[in-house]
Backbone of each chain as ProteinMPNN parsed JSONL, in Angstrom:
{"seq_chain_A": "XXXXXXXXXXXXXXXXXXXXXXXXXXXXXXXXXXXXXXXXXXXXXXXXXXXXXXXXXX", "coords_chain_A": {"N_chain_A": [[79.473, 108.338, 108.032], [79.632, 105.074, 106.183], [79.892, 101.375, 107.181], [81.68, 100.159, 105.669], [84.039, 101.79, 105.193], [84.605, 102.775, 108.115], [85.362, 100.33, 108.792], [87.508, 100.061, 106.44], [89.213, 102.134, 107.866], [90.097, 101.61, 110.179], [91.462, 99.64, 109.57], [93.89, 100.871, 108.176], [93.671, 101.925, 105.963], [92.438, 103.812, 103.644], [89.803, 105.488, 102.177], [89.195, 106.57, 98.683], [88.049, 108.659, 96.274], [89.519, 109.588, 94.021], [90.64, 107.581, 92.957], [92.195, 106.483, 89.484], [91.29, 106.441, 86.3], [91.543, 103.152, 85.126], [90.635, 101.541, 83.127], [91.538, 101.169, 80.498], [94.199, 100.8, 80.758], [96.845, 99.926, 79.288], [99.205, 98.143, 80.048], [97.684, 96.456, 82.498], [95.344, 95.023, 80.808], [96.946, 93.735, 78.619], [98.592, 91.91, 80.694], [96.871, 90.843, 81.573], [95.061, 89.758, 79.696], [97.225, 87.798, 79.383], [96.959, 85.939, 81.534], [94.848, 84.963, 81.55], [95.137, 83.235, 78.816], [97.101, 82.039, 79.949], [96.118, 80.166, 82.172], [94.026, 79.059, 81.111], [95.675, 77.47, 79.166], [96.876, 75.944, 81.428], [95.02, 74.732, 83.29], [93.028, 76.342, 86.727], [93.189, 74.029, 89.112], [90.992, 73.107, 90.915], [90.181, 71.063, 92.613], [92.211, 71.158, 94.518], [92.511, 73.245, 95.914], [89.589, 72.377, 97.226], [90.516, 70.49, 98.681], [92.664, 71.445, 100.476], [91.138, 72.844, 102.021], [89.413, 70.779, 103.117], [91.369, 69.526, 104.773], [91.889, 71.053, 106.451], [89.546, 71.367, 107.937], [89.915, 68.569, 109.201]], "CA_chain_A": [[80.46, 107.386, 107.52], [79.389, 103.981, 106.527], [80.186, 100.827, 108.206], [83.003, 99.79, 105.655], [84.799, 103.182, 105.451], [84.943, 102.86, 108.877], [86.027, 98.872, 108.968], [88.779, 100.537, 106.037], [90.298, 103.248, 108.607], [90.48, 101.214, 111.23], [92.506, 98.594, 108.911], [94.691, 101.845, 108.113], [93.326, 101.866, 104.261], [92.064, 105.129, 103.523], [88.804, 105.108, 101.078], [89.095, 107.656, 98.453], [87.075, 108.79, 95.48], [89.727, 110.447, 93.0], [91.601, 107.055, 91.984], [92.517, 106.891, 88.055], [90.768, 104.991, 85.381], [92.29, 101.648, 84.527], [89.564, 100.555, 82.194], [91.786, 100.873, 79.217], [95.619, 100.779, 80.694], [97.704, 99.008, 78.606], [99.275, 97.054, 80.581], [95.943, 95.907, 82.771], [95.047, 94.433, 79.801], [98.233, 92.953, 78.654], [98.95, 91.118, 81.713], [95.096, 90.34, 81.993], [95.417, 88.69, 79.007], [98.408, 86.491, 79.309], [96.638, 85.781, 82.89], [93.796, 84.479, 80.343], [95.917, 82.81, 78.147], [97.965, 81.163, 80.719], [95.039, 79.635, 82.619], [93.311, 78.772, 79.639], [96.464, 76.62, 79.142], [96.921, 75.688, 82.961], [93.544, 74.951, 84.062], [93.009, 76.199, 88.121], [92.866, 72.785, 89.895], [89.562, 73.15, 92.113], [90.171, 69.794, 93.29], [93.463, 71.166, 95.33], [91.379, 73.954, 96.897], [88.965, 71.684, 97.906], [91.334, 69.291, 99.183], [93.139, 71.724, 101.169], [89.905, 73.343, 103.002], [88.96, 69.664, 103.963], [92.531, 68.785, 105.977], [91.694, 72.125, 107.566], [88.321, 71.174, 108.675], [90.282, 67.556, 109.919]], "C_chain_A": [[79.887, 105.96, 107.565], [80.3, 103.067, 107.307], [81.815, 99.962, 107.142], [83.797, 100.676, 105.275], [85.061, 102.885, 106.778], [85.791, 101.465, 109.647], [87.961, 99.461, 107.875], [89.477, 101.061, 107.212], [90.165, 102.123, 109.56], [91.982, 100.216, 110.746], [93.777, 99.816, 108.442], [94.661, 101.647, 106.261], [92.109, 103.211, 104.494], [91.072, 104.75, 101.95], [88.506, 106.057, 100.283], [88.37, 107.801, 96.875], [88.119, 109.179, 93.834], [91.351, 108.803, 92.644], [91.405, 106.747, 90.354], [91.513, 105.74, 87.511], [91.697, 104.288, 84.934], [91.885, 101.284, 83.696], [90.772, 100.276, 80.911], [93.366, 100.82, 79.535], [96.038, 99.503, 80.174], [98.092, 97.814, 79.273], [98.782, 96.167, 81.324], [96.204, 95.089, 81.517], [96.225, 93.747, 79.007], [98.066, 91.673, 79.454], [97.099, 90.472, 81.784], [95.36, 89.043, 80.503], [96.092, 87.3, 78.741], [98.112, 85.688, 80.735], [95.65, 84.877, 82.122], [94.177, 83.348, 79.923], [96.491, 81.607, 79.169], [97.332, 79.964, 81.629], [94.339, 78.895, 81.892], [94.068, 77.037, 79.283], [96.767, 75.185, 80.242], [95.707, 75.457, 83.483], [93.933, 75.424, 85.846], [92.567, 74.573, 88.931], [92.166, 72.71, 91.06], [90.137, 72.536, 93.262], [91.452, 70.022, 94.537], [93.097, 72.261, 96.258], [90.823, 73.626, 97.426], [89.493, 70.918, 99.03], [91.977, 70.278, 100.473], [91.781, 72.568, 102.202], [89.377, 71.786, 103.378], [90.489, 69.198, 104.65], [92.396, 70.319, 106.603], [90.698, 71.785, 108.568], [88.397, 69.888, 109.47], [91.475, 67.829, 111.119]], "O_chain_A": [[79.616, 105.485, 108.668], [81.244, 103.502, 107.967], [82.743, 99.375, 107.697], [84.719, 100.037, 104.768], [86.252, 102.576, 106.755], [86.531, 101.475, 110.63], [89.105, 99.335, 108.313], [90.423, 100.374, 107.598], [90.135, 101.384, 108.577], [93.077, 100.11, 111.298], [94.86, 99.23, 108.429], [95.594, 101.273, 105.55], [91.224, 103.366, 105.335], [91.416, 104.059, 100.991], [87.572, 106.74, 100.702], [88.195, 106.701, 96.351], [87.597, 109.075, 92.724], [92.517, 108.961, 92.281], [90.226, 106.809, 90.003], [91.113, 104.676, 87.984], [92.668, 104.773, 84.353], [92.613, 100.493, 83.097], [90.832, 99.144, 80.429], [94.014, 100.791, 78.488], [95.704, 98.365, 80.502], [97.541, 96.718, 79.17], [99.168, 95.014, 81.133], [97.292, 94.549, 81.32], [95.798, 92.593, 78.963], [97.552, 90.633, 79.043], [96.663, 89.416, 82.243], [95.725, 87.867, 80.495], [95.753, 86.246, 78.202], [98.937, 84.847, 81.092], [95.982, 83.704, 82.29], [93.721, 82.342, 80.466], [96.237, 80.411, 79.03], [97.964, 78.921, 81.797], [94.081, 77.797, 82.385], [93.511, 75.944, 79.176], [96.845, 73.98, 80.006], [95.393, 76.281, 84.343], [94.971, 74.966, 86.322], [91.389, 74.323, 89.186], [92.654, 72.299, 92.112], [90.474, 72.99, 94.355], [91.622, 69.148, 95.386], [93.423, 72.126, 97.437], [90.897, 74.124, 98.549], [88.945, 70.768, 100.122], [91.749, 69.797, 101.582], [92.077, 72.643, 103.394], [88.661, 71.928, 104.369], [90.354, 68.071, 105.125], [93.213, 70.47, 107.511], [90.878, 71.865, 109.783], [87.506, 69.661, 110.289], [91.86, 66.9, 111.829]]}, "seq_chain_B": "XXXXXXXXXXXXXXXXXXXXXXXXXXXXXXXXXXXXXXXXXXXXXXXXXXXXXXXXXXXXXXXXXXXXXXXXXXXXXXXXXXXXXXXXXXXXXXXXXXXXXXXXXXXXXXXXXXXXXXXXXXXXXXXXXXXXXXXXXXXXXXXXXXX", "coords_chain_B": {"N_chain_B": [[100.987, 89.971, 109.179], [102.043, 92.906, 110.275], [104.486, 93.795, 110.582], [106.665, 96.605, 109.06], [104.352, 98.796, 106.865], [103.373, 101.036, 104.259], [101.005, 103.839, 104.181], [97.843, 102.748, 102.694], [95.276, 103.406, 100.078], [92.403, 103.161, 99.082], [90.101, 102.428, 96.07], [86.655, 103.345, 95.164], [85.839, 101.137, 94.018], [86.668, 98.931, 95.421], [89.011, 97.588, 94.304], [91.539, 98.614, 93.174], [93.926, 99.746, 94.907], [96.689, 102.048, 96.48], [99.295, 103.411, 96.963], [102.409, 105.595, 98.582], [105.449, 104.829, 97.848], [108.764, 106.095, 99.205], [111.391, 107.575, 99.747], [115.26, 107.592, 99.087], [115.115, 108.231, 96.034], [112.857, 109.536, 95.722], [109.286, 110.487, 95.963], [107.045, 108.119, 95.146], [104.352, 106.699, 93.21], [102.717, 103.324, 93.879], [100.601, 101.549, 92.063], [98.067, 99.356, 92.684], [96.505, 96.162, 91.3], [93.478, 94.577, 91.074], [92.254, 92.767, 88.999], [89.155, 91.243, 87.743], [88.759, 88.531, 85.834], [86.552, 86.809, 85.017], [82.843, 86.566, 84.446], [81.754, 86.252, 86.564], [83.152, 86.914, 88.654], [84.821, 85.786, 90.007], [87.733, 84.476, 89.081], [89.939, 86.778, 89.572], [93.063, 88.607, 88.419], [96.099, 89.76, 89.673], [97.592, 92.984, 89.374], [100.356, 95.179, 89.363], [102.499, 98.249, 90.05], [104.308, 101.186, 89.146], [102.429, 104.23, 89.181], [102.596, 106.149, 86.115], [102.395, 109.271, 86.103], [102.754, 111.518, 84.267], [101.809, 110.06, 81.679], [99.517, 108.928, 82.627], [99.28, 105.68, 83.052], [99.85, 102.529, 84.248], [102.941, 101.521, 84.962], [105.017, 98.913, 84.388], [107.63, 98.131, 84.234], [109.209, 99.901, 85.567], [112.323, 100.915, 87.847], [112.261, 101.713, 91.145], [114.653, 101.81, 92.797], [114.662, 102.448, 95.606], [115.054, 101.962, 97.899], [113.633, 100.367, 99.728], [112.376, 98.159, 98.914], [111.568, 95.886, 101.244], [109.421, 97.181, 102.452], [107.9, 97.826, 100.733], [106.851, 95.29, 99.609], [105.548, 93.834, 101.538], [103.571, 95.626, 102.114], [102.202, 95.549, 99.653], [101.59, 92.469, 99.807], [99.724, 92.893, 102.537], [97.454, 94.559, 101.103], [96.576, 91.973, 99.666], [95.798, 90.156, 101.302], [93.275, 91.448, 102.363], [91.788, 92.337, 100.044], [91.784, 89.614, 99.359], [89.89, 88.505, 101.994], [87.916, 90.201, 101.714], [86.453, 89.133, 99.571], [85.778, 86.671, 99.458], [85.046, 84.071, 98.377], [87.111, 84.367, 96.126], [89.79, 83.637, 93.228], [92.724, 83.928, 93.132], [95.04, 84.875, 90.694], [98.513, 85.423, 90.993], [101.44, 86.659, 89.13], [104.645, 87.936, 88.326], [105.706, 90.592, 86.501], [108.22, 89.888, 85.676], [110.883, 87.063, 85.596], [112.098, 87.596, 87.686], [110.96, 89.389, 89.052], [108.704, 87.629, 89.816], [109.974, 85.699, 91.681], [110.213, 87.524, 93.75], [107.671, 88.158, 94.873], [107.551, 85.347, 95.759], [109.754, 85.378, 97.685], [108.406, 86.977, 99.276], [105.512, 85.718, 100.298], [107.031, 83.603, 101.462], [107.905, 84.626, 103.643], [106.372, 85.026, 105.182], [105.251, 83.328, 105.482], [104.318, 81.868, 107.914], [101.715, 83.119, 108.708], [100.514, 83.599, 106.278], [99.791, 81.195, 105.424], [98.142, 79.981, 107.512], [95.793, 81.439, 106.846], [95.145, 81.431, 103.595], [94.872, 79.376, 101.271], [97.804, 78.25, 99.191], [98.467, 78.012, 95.646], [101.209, 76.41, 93.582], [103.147, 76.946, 90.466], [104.425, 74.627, 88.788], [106.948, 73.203, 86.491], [104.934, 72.749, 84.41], [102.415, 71.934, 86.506], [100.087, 72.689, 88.486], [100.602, 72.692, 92.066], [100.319, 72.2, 95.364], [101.776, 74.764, 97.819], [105.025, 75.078, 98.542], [108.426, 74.999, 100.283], [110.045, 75.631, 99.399], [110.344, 75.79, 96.859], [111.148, 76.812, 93.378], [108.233, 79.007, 91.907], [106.477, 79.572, 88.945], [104.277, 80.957, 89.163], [101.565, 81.934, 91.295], [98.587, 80.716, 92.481], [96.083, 81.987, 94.997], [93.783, 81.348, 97.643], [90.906, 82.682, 100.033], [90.709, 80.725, 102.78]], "CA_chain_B": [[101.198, 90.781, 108.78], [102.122, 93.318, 111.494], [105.497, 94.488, 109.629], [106.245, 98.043, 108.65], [103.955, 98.995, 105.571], [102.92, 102.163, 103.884], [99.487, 104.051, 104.159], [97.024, 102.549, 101.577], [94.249, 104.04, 99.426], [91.845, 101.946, 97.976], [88.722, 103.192, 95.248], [85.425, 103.166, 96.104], [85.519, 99.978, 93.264], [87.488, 98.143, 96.603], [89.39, 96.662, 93.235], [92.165, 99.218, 92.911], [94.851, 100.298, 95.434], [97.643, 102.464, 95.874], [100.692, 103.88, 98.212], [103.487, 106.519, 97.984], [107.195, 104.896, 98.114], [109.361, 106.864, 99.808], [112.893, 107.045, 100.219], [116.534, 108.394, 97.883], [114.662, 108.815, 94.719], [111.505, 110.455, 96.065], [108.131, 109.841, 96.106], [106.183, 107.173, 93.963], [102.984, 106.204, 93.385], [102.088, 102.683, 93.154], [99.334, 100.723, 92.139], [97.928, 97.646, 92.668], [94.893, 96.587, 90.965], [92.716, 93.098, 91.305], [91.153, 92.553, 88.117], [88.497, 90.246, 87.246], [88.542, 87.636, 84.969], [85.966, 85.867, 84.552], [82.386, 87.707, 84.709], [81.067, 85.703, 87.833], [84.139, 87.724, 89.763], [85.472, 84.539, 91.166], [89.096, 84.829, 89.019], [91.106, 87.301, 89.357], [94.66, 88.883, 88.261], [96.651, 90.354, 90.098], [98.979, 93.829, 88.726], [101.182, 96.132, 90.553], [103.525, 98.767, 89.115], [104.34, 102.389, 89.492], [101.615, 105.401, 88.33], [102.923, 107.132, 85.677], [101.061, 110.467, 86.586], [102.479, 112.352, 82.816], [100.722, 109.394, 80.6], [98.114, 108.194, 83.047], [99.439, 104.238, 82.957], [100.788, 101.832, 85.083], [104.683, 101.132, 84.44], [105.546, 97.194, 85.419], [108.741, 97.802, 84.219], [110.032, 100.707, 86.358], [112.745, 99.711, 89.067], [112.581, 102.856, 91.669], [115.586, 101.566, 93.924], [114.093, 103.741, 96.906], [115.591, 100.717, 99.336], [112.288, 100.081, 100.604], [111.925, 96.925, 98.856], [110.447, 94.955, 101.878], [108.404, 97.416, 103.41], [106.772, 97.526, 99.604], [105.986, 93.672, 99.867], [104.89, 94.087, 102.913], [102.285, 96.666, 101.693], [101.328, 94.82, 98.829], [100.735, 91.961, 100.825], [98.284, 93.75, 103.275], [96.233, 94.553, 100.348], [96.361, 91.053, 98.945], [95.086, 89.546, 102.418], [92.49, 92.607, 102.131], [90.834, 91.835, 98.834], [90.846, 87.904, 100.09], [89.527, 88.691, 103.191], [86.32, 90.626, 101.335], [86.077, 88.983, 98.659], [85.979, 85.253, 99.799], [85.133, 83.277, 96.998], [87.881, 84.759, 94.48], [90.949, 82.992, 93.306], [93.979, 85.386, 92.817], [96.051, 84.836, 90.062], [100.22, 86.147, 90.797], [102.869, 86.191, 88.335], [105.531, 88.693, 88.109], [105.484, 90.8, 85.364], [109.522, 89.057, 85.039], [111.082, 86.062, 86.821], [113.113, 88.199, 88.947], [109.292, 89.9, 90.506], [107.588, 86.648, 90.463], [110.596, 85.275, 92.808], [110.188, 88.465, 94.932], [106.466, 87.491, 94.898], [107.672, 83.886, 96.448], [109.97, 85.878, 98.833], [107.598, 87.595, 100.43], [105.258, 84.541, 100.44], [108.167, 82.668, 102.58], [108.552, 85.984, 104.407], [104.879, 85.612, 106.074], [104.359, 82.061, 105.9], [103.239, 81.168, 109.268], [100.502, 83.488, 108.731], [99.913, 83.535, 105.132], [99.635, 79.201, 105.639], [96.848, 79.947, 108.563], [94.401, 82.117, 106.808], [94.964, 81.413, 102.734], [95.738, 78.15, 100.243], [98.29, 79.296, 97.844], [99.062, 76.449, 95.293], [102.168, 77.228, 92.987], [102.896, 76.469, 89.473], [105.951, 74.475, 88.606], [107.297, 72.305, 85.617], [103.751, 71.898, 83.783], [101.324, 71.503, 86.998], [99.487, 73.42, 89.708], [100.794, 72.041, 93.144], [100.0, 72.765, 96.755], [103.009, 75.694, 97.967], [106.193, 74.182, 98.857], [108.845, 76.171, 100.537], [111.734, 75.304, 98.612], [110.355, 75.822, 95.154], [111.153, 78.033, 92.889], [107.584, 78.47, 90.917], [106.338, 80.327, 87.79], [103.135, 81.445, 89.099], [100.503, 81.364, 92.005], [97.276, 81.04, 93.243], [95.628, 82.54, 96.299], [92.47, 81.664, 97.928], [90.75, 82.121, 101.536], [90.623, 79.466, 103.22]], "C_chain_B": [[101.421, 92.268, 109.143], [103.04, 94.364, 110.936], [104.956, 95.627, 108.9], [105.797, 98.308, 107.015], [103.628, 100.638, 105.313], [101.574, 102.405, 104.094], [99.057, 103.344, 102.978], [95.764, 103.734, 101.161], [93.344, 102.935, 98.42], [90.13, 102.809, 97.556], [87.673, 102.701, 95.735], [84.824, 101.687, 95.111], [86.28, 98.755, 94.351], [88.659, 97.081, 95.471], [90.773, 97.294, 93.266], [92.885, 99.584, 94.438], [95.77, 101.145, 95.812], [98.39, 102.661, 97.064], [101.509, 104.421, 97.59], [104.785, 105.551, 98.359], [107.452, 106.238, 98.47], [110.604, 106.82, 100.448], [113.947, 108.237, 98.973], [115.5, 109.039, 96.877], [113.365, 109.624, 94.713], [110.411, 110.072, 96.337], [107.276, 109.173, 95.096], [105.452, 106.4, 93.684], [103.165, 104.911, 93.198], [100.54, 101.967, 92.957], [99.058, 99.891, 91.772], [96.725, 97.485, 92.42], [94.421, 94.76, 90.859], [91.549, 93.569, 90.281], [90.89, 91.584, 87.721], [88.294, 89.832, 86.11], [87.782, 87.071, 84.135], [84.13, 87.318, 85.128], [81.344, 87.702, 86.116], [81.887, 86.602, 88.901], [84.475, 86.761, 90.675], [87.175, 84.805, 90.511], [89.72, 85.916, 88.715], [92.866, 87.971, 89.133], [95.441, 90.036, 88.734], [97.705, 91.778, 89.969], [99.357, 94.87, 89.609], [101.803, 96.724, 89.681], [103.296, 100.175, 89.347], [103.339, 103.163, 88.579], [102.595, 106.239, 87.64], [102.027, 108.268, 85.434], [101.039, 111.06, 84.959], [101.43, 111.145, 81.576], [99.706, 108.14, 81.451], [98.231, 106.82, 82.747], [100.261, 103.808, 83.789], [102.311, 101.738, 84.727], [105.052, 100.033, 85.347], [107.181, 97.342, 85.093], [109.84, 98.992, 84.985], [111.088, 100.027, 87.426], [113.103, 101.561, 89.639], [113.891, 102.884, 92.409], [115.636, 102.618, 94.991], [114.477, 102.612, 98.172], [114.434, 100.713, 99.992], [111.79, 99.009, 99.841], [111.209, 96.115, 99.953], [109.172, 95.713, 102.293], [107.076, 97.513, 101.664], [106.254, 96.243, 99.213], [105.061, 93.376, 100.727], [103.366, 94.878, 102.699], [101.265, 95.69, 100.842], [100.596, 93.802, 99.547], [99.636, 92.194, 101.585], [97.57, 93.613, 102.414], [95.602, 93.437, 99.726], [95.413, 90.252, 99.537], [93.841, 90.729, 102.646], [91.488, 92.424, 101.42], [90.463, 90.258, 99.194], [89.299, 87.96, 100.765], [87.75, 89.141, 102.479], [85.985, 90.292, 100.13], [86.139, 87.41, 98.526], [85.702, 83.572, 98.938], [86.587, 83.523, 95.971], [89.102, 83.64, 94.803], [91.754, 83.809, 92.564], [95.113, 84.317, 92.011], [97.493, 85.632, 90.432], [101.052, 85.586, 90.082], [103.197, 87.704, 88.025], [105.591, 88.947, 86.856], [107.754, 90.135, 84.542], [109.973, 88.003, 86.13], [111.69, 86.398, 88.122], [111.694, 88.619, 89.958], [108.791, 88.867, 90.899], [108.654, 85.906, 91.429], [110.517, 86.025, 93.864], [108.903, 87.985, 95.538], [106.796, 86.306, 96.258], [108.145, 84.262, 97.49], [109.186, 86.199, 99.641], [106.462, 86.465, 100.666], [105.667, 84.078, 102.023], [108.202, 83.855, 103.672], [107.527, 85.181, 105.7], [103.801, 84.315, 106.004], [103.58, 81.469, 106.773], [102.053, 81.949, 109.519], [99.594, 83.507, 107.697], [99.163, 81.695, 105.087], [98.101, 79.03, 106.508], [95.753, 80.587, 107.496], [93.94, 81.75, 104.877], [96.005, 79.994, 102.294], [96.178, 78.869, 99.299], [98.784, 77.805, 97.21], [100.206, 77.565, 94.354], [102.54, 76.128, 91.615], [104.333, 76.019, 89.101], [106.0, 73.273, 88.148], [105.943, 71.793, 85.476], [102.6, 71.732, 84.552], [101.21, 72.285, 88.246], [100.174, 71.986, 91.101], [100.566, 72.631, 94.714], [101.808, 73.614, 97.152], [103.381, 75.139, 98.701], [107.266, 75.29, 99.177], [109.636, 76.764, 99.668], [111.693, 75.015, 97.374], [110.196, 76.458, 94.53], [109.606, 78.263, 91.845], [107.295, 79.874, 90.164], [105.399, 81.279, 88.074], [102.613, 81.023, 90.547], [99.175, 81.752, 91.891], [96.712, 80.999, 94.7], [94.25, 82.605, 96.503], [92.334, 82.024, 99.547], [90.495, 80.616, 101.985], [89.093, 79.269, 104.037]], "O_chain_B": [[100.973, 93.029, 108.285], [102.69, 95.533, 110.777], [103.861, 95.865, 108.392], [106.573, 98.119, 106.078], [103.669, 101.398, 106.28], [100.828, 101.432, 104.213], [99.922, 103.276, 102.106], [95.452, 104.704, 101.851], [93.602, 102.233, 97.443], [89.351, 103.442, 98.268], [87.621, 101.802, 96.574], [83.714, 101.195, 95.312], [86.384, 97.625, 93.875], [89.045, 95.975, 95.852], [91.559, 96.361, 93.43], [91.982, 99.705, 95.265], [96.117, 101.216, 94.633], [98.096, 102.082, 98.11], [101.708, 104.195, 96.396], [105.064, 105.698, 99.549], [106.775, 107.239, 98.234], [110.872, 106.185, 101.468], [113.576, 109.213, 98.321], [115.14, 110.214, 96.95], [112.954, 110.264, 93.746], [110.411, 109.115, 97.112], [106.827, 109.864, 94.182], [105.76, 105.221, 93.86], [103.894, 104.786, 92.214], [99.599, 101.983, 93.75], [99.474, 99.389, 90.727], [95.828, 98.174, 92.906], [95.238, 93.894, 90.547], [90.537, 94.256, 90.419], [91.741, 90.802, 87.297], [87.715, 90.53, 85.278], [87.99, 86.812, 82.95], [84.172, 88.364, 85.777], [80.572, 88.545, 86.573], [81.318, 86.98, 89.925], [84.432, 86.87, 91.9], [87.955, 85.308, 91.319], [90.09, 86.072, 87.551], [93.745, 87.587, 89.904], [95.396, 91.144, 88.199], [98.768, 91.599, 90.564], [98.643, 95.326, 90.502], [101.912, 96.214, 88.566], [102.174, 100.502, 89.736], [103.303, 102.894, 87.378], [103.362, 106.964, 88.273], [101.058, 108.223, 84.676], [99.991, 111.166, 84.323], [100.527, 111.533, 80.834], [99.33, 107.018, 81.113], [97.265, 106.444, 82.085], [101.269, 104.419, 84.143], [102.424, 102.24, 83.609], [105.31, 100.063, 86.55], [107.953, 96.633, 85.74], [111.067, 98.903, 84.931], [110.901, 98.889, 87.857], [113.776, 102.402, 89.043], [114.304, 104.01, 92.685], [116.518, 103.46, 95.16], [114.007, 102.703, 99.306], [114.477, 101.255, 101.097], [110.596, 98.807, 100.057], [110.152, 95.609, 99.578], [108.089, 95.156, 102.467], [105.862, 97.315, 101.615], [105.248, 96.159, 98.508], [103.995, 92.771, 100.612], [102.285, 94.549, 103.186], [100.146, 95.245, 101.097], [99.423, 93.916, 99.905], [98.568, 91.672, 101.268], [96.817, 92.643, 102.503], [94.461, 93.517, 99.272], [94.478, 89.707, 98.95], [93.536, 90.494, 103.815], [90.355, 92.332, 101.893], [89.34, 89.762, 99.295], [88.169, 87.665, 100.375], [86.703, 88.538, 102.716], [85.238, 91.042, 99.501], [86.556, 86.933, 97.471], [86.139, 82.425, 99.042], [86.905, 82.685, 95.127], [89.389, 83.035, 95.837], [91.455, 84.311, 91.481], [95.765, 83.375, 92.462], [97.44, 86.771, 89.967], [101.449, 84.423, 90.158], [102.386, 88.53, 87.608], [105.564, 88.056, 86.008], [108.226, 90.078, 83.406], [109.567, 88.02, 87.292], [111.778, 85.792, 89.19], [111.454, 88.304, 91.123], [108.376, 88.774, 92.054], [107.972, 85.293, 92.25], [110.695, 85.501, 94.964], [108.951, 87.434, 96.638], [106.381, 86.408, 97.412], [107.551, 83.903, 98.506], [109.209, 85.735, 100.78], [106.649, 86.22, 101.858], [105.11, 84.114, 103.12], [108.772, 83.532, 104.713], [107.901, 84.866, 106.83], [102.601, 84.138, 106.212], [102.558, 80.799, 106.627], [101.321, 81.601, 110.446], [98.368, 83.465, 107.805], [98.054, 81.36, 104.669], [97.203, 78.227, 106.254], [94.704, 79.943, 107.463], [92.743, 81.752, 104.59], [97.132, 79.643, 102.642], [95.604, 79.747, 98.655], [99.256, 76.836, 97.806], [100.222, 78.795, 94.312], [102.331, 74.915, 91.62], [105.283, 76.801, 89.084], [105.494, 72.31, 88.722], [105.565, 70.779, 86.062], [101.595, 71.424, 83.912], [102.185, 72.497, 88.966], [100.153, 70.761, 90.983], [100.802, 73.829, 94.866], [102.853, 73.076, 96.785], [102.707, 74.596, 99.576], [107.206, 76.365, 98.58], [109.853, 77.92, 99.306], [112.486, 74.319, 96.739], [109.133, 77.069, 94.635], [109.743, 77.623, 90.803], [107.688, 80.977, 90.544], [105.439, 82.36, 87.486], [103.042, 79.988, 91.057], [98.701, 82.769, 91.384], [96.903, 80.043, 95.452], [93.502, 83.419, 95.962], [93.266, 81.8, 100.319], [90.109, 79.635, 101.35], [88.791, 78.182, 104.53]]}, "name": "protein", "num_of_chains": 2, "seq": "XXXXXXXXXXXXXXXXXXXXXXXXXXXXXXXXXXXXXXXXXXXXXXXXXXXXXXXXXXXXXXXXXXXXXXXXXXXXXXXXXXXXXXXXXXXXXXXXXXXXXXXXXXXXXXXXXXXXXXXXXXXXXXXXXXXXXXXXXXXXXXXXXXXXXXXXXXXXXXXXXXXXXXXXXXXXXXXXXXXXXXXXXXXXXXXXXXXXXXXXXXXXX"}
């Protein structure tokens, strides 16, 4: 058993081989999109990430 | 994050998720999947929603009413602080696939603040502009990094 299989079970997450393909679910891709889209619109504001990891480090 | 959750299952892509509900209406898969955005694998989006096992697709719009609403926030959660946790660069897109989920979203948030506040910056999106998370605001959208 590797070492994060065994970091999983301990976290009580079970590591298994027979989950489904997503590649092409509809809605995945949907929502991925408008996640796209919406961002696209919205930029992520770095600068507020940044900002909040430096009053951590004060 | 301590609170009662369900077993997990997560693919050997550490991207994908899942858990049985359990309760009145029976048993029901869901799954939660962290997909990437961008092709560096720094943004990704967040989706949740029951397995429909007969046509092999998620369903965001199911509502199981198995009264286990928290302990399924609760779950999700776990996995959310999970994928952070090993994946420490990313920035997690959440929005409810309707306003009613993305307020549940915020609930649980508020639920698990004094720990969610220690370990991850979540900013939240409201009237037009990304803002640092506020308790007492209702917003459209977040984002979730480690800290």
């Amino acid at each position: 058993m590797d070492m994060e299989t065994q970091r999983k079970q301990r976290e009580g997450i079970k590591l298994v081989n027979n989950m489904p393909d997503l590649t092409n679910d509809p809605f995945l891709k949907r929502k991925k999109q408008r996640a796209i889209d919406f961002l696209r619109e919205h930029p992520i504001p770095e600068e507020l990430f940044k900002q909040s990891k430096k009053e951590e480090v004060h | 994050m301590n609170s009662e959750k369900y077993p997990i299952e997560v693919g050997r892509d550490f991207l994908t998720y899942s858990f049985s509900s359990r309760g009145p209406n029976g048993i029901i898969k869901k799954v939660i999947v962290f997909e990437p955005m961008d092709s560096e694998g720094i943004y990704y989006n967040l989706a949740f929603g029951d397995w429909d096992e007969k046509n092999q697709v998620i369903n965001d719009k199911a509502i199981s009413n198995n009264n286990d609403t928290l302990k399924i926030l609760n779950t999700v959660a776990f996995t959310i602080l999970d994928f952070l946790e090993n994946n420490r660069d990313a920035k997690l897109y959440v929005e409810g696939s309707t306003r009613s989920r993305t307020r549940l979203y915020q609930i649980n948030i508020l639920s698990f603040w004094s720990e969610i506040s220690v370990k991850i910056n979540v900013l939240g999106y409201y009237k037009g502009s990304w803002e640092t998370f506020r308790q007492l605001t209702n917003y459209d959208a977040f984002l979730a990094a480690i800290k």
